[in-house]
C-alpha positions in Angstrom: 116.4 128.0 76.6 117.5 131.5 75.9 115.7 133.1 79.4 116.5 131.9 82.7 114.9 129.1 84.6 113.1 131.2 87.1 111.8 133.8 84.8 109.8 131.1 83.1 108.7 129.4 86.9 107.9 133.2 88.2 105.7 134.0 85.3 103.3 131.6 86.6 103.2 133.4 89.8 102.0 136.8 88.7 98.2 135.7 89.5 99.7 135.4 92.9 101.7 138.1 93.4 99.8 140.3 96.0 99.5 137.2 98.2 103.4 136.6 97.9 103.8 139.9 98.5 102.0 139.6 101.8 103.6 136.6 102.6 107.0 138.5 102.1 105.9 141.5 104.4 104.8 139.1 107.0 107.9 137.2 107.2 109.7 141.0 107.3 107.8 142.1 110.2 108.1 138.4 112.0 111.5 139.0 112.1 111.8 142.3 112.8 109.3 141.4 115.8 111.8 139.1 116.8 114.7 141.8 116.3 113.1 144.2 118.4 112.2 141.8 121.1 115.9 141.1 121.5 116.5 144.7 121.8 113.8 145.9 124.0 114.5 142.9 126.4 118.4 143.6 126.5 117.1 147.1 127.5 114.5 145.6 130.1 117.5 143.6 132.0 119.9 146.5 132.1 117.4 149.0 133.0 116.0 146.3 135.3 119.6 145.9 137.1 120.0 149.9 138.5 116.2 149.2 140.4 114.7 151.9 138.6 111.1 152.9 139.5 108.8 150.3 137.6 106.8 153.1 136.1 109.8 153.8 134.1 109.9 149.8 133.3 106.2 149.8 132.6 106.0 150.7 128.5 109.2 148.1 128.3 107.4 145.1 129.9 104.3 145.1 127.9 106.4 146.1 124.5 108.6 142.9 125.5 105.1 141.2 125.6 103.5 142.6 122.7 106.5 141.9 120.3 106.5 138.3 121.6 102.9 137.7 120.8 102.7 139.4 117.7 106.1 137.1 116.6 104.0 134.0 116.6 100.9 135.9 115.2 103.1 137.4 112.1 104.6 134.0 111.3 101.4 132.2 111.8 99.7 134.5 109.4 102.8 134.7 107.3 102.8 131.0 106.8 99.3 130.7 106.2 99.7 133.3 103.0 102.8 132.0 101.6 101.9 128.0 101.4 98.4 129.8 100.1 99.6 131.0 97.0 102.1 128.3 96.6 100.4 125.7 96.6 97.7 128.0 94.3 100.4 128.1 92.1 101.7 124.4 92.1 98.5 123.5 90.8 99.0 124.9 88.2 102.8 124.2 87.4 102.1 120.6 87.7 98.8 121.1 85.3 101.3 122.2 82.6 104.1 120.4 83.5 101.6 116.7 83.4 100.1 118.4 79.8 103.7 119.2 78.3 105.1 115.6 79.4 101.8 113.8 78.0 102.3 115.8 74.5 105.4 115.0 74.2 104.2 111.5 72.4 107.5 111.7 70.1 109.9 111.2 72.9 108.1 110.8 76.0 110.1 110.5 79.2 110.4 107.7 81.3 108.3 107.0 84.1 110.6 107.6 86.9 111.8 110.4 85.6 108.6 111.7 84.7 107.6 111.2 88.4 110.5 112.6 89.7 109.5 116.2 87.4 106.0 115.8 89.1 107.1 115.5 92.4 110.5 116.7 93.1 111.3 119.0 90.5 108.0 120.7 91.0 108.6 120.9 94.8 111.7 122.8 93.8 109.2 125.7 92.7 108.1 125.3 95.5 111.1 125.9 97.7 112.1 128.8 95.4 109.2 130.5 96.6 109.4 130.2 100.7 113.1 128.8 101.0 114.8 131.6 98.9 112.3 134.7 97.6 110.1 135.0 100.5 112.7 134.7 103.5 115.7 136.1 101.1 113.2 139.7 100.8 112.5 139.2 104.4 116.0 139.5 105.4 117.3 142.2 103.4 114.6 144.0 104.4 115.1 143.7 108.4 118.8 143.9 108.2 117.8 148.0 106.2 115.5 148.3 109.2 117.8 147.1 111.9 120.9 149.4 110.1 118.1 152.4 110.3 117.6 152.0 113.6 121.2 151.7 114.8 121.9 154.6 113.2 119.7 157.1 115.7 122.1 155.7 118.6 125.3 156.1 116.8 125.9 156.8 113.4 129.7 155.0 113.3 128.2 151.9 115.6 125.1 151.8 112.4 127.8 151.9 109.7 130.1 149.0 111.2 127.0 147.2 111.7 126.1 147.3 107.8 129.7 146.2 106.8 129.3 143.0 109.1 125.7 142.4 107.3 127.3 143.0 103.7 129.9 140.0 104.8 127.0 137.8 106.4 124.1 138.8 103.2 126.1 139.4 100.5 129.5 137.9 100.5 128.4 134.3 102.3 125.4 133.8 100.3 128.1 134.3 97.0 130.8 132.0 98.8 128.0 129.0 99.3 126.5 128.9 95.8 130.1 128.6 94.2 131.2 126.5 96.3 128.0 124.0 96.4 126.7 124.7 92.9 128.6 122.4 90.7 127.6 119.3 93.1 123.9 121.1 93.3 123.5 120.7 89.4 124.1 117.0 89.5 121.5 115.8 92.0 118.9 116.6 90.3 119.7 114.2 87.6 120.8 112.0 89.6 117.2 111.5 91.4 115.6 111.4 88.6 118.1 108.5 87.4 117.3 106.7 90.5 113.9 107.1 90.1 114.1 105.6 86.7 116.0 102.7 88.2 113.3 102.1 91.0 110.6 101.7 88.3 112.8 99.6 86.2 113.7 97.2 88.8 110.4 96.9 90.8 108.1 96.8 87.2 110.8 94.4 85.8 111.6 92.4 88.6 110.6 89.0 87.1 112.0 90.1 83.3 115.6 90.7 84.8 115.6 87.7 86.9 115.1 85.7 84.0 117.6 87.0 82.1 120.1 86.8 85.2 120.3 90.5 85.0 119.5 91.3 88.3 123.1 91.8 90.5 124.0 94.3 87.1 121.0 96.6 87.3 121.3 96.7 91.1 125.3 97.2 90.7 123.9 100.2 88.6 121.5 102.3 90.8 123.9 101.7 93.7 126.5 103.3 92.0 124.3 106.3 91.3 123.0 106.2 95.3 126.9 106.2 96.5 127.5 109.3 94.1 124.2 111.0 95.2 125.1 110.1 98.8 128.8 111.5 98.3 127.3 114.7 96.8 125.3 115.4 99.4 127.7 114.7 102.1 129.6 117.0 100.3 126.9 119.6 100.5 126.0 119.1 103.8 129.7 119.9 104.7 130.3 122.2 102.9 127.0 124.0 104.5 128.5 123.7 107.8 131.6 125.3 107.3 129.8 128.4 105.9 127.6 128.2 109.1 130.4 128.4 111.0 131.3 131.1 109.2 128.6 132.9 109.3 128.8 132.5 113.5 132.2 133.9 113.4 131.2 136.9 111.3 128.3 137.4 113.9 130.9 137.5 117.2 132.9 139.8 115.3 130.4 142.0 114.1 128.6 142.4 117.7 132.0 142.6 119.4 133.4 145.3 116.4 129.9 148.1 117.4 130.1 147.5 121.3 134.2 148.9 120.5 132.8 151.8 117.8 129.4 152.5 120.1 131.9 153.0 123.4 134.2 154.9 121.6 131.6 157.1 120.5 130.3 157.9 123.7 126.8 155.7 123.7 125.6 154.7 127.3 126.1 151.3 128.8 122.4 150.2 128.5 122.2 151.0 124.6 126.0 149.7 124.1 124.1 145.9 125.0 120.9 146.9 123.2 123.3 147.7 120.2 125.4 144.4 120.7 122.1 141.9 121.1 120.8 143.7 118.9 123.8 143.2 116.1 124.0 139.3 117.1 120.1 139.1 116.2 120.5 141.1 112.8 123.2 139.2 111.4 121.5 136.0 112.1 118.3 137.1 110.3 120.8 138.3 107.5 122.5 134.7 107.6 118.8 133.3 106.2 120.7 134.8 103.0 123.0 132.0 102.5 120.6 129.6 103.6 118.8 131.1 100.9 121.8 130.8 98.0 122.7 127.1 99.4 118.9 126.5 98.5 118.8 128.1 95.2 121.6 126.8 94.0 120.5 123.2 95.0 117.6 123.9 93.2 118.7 125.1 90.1 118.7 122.1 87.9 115.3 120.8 88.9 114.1 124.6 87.9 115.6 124.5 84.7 113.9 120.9 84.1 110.4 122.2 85.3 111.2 125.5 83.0 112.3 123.7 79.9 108.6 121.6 80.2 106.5 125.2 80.9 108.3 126.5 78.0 107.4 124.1 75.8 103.5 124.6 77.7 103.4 127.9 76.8 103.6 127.4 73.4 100.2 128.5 71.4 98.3 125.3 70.8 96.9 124.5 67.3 93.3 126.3 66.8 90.8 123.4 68.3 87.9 122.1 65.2 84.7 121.9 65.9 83.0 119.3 67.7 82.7 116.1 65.3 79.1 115.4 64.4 77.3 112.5 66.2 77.8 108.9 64.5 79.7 107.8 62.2 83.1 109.2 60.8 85.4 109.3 57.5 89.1 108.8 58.7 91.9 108.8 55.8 95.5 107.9 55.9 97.0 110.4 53.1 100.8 109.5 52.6 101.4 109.1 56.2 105.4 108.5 57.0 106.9 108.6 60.2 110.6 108.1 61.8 111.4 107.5 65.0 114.5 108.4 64.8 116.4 110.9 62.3 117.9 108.6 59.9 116.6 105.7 60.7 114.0 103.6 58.4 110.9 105.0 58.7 108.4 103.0 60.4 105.5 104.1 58.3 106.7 105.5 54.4 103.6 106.6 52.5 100.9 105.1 53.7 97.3 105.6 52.3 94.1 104.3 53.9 90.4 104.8 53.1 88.5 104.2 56.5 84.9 105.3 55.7 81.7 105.0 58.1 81.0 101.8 59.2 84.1 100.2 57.4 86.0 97.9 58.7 89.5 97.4 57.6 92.0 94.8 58.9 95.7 95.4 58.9 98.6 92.8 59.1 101.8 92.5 58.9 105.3 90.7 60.4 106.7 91.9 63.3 108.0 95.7 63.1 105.9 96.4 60.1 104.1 99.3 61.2 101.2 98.1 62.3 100.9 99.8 66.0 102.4 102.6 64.7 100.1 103.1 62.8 97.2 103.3 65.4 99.7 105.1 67.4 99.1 108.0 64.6 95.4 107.5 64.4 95.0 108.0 67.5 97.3 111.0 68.1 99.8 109.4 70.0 102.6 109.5 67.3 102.4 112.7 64.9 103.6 112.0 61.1 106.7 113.7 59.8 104.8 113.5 56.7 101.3 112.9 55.2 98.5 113.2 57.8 95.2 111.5 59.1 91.9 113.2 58.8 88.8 112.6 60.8 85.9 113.9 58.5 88.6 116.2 56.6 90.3 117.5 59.7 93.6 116.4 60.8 93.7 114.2 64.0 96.6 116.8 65.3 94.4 119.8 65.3 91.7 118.0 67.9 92.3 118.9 71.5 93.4 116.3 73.4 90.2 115.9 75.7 88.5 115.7 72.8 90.0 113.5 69.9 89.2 110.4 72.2 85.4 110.7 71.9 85.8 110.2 68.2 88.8 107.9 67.6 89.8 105.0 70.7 89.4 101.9 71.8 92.9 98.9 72.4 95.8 99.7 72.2 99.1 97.8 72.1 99.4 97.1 75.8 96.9 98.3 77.1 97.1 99.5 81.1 94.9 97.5 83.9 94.3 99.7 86.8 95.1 98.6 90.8 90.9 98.5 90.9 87.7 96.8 91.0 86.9 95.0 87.2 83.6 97.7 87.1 86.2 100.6 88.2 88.6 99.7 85.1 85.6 98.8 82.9 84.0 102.7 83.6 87.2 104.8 82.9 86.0 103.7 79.3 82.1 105.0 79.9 82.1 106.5 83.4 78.0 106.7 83.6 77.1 103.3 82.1 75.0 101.1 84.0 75.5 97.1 84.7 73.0 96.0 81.8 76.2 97.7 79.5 78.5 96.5 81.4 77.1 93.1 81.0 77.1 93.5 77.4 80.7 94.7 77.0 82.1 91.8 78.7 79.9 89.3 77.4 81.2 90.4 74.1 85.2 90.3 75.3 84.2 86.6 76.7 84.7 88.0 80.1 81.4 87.9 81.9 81.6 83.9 83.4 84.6 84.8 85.0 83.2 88.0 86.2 80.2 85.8 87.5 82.6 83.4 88.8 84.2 85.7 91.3 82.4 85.9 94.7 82.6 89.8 94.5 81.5 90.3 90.9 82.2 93.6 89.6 83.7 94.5 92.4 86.9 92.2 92.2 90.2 93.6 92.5 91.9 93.2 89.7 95.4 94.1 91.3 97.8 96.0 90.0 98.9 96.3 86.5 96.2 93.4 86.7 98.3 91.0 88.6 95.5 88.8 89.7 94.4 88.3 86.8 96.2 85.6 83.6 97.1 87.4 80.7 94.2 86.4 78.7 91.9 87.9 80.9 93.5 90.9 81.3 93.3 91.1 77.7 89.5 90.7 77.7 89.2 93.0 80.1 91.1 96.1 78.2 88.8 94.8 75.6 85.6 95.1 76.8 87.0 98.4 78.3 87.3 99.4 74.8 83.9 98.1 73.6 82.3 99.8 76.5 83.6 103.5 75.4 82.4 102.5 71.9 83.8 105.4 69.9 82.8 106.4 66.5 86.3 105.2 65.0 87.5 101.8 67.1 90.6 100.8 67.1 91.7 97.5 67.9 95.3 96.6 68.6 95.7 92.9 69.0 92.6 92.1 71.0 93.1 88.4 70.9 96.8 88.4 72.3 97.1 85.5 74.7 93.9 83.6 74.2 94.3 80.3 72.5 92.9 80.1 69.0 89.6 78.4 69.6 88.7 81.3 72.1 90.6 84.2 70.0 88.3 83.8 66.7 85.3 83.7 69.1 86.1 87.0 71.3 87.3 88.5 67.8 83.6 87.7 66.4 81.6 88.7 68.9 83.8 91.7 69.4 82.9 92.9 65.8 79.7 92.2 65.8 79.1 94.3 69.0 80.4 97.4 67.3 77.2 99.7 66.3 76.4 99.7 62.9 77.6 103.0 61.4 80.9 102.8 63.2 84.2 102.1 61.4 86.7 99.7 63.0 90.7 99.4 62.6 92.0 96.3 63.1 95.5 95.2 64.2 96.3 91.7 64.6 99.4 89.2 63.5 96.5 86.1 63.0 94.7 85.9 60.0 91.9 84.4 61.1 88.5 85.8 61.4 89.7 88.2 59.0 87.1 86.8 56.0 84.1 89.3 56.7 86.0 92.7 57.3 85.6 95.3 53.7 89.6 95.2 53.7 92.6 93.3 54.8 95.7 95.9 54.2 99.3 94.2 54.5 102.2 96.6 56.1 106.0 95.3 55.2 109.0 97.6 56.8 106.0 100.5 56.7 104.8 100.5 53.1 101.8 98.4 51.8 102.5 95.6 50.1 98.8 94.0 49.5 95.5 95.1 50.1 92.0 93.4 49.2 89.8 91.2 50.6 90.6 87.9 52.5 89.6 85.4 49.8 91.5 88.1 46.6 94.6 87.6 49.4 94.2 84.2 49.7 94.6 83.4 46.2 96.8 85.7 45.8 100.5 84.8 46.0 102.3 86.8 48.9 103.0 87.4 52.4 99.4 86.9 53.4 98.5 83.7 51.5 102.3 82.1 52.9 101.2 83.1 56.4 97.7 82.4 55.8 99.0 78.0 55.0 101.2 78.3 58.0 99.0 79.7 60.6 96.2 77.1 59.6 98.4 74.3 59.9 100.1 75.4 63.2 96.5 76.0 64.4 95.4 72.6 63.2 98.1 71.3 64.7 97.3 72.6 67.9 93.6 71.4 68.0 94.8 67.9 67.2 96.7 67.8 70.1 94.1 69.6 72.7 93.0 67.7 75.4 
């Protein structure tokens, strides 16, 4: 990134600028309100002390409550407009942020560290706003005001008064970002490692215990907790010596004007208004370096957040047309793709013909291609060469709220929401009613379990589908899919987990449930039930090595006729011995 991280955050903020603005002069005139409250109550007392006639007290007492009122009104009001077009403005930096980190299919982040751009990086916009712009303005402006106004009672008194708030708004605020930045730029990082680590060992809990793997990833993220701890002790130190600083500078400055105002001749009543009045100043000026500590604490999450709105703000490819209604021609056309630069490709060259209402089977061993490839149907995965077309258009030029209605259905591990079974079912067709739903889980062998359950549809499912066995979460993502029924359906492995009596029946029923006119994709490592698709395509280390129908395979010799002899005998096998 060639611009600076808060250019690219502060862009977003120019729809919002008159209500920052307004939050900015509000904050000025809370604490100038508070400034000349000091002042005029310092004058109050001393006046107060000679027993002066009250008439001559009388404009100061209801000044003293006016400015005291109208303190709480201004930050009230000042609040009110500042967290107003904040949070306006959040909105919309996590709508891009959330669209950036979902495009980014090619090397998508992980999930804590995703979460932690969402939440805490994004708050760090956030505290840009109030913690350093809006009170930062605020007290630059007062401390102009407050050297203005010193200046009508003595000139020398005004000018001492402006090289205390140069040391306590100027120099401080430059001391506390060098001396807090370096630890500053590594706890953002670091959160968002921890973060990673708290997903990793909550979601793989059971996976590490089995591998005895537990003590080491815990040994890890407790390393990275005693750094972050040790950083922001450090911080927090460091913070209080600048305080303390910052106090000091505030004595001196109040005690240096009472010396110059005396010296210049100024009464004794406006010698304390000048003195409280110098203590209150330099204390609104301090909100500088609370302001530079902030900033600088907040710089790497800014440049996080500003490296995703960058890549947001890039011009999206022109959006097609809507698809037409029914059925769709889809092509592979030399379709290669690499993970990583250098590496084997996953997919080298791959052609497919997937016309209306074909359906076309594709197989392979292990690391072949296969989800890859509905990983670039799809749109998930983009080719670095070749491309897939839906009706002559390639998949990448749909928008992404729209390529879904044409092209979807399971994919390789498919997510079960922390909901009801007819709250997961509906994310796949959110108006249909329970005569569809019926259908779509009859056809993924789901519905007597459904029926089974004493609250029906409305059974939690729990989360990530932990009430339910693997098979049947299985069925359920399925008839998820079945339910969306989109023009192009792709099936990922629908049968994983179920036993091979139940897997050829789901798979059956499954096909025939698709509407006629509508083209299906078919991923799976078993063979059977392949017999009635138009075309069984064979992926090894991405290419295709055969392609035809199940009984041209069959006779064939190859990888699909040697796995076709071992998965029947493993199968038969497995019957034989079946209760």
């Amino acid at each position: 990134m060639t611009d600076r991280p808060e250019r690219a955050v502060l862009r977003l903020a120019r729809p919002y600028l008159s209500r920052l603005l307004g939050a900015g002069l509000l904050a000025a005139a809370t604490e100038f309100a508070g400034l000349a409250l000091m002042a005029t109550a310092t004058w109050l007392l001393m006046s107060a002390a000679g027993r002066p006639p009250l008439d001559r007290l009388t404009v100061a007492i209801v000044a003293v409550r006016a400015l005291a009122v109208s303190r709480g009104v201004f930050r009230y009001t000042e609040r009110l407009a500042g967290h107003d077009a904040v949070l306006r403005m959040i909105t919309d930096v996590r709508t891009r942020v959330f669209a950036t980190l979902t495009a980014r299919r090619d090397a998508a982040p992980r999930t804590g560290d995703a979460l932690s751009r969402l939440v805490s990086d994004v708050e760090a916009v956030q505290d840009l706003l109030l913690r350093v712009l809006v009170p930062g303005a605020a007290a630059a402006l007062v401390s102009l005001l407050a050297v203005g106004s010193a200046a009508l009672i003595s000139p020398p008194a005004a000018g001492v008064l402006a090289v205390g708030l140069l040391v306590a708004g100027v120099a401080l605020p430059v001391l506390a970002a060098r001396l807090t930045r370096r630890a500053a730029d590594e706890v953002a990082p670091l959160r968002g490692a921890l973060a990673v680590d708290a997903v990793d060992l909550t979601h793989g809990a059971a996976d590490l215990a089995a591998f005895g793997a537990t003590g080491a990833a815990l040994a890890a993220a407790e390393t990275r907790g005693g750094r972050l701890a040790r950083l922001e002790r450090r911080l927090a130190a460091t913070g209080f010596a600048v305080d303390a600083a910052g106090v000091l500078v505030g004595g001196l400055t109040a005690a240096a004007v009472v010396v110059v105002a005396l010296r210049a001749g100024v009464g004794g009543v406006l010698v304390g208004v000048l003195a409280v009045g110098s203590l209150a100043t330099v204390e609104v000026a301090l909100a500088l370096v609370g302001a530079a500590r902030q900033h600088t604490q907040l710089r790497a999450g800014l440049a996080r957040v500003a490296d995703l709105l960058t890549d947001a703000g890039e011009p999206a490819p022109t959006a097609p047309a809507a698809p037409a209604p029914g059925g769709h021609d889809v092509r592979f056309e030399g379709v290669t793709v690499r993970y990583r630069e250098g590496a084997a490709p996953a997919l080298a060259g791959v052609d497919i013909d997937l016309p209306a209402g074909r359906r076309v089977a594709v197989v392979g061993p292990s690391g072949a291609g296969k989800s890859t490839l509905a990983a670039v149907l799809t749109g998930a995965v983009r080719p670095d060469a070749g491309r897939v077309t839906v009706d002559g258009v390639d998949v990448s030029g749909y928008p992404d709220e729209e390529l879904p209605r044409v092209v979807g259905g399971l994919l390789a591990e498919a997510y079960v929401f922390h909901a009801t079974v007819r709250e997961n079912l509906l994310l796949g067709r959110p108006r249909a009613d329970e005569a569809e739903l019926t259908a779509a889980t009859r056809a993924a062998g789901l519905l007597d379990w459904v029926g089974a359950q004493p609250q029906g549809w409305d059974t939690v499912v729990g989360e990530q589908g932990g009430q339910l066995s693997g098979g049947q979460r299985q069925r359920l993502a399925l008839a998820r899919a079945l339910l969306a029924a989109p023009p192009v359906l792709v099936l990922d492995e629908p049968t994983e987990g179920l036993d091979p009596a139940a897997a050829d029946a789901v798979l059956a029923s499954a096909l025939a449930a698709t509407p006629t006119g509508h083209s299906v994709l078919l991923i799976s490592h078993r063979l059977s039930g392949l017999a009635g698709l138009d075309e069984i395509v064979v992926l090894d280390a991405g290419r295709v090595a055969q392609r035809g129908r199940h009984e041209e395979l069959v006779a064939r010799p190859g990888w699909y006729r040697e796995q076709w002899l071992l998965q029947e005998a493993a199968e038969r096998g497995y019957l034989a011995l079946a209760p």
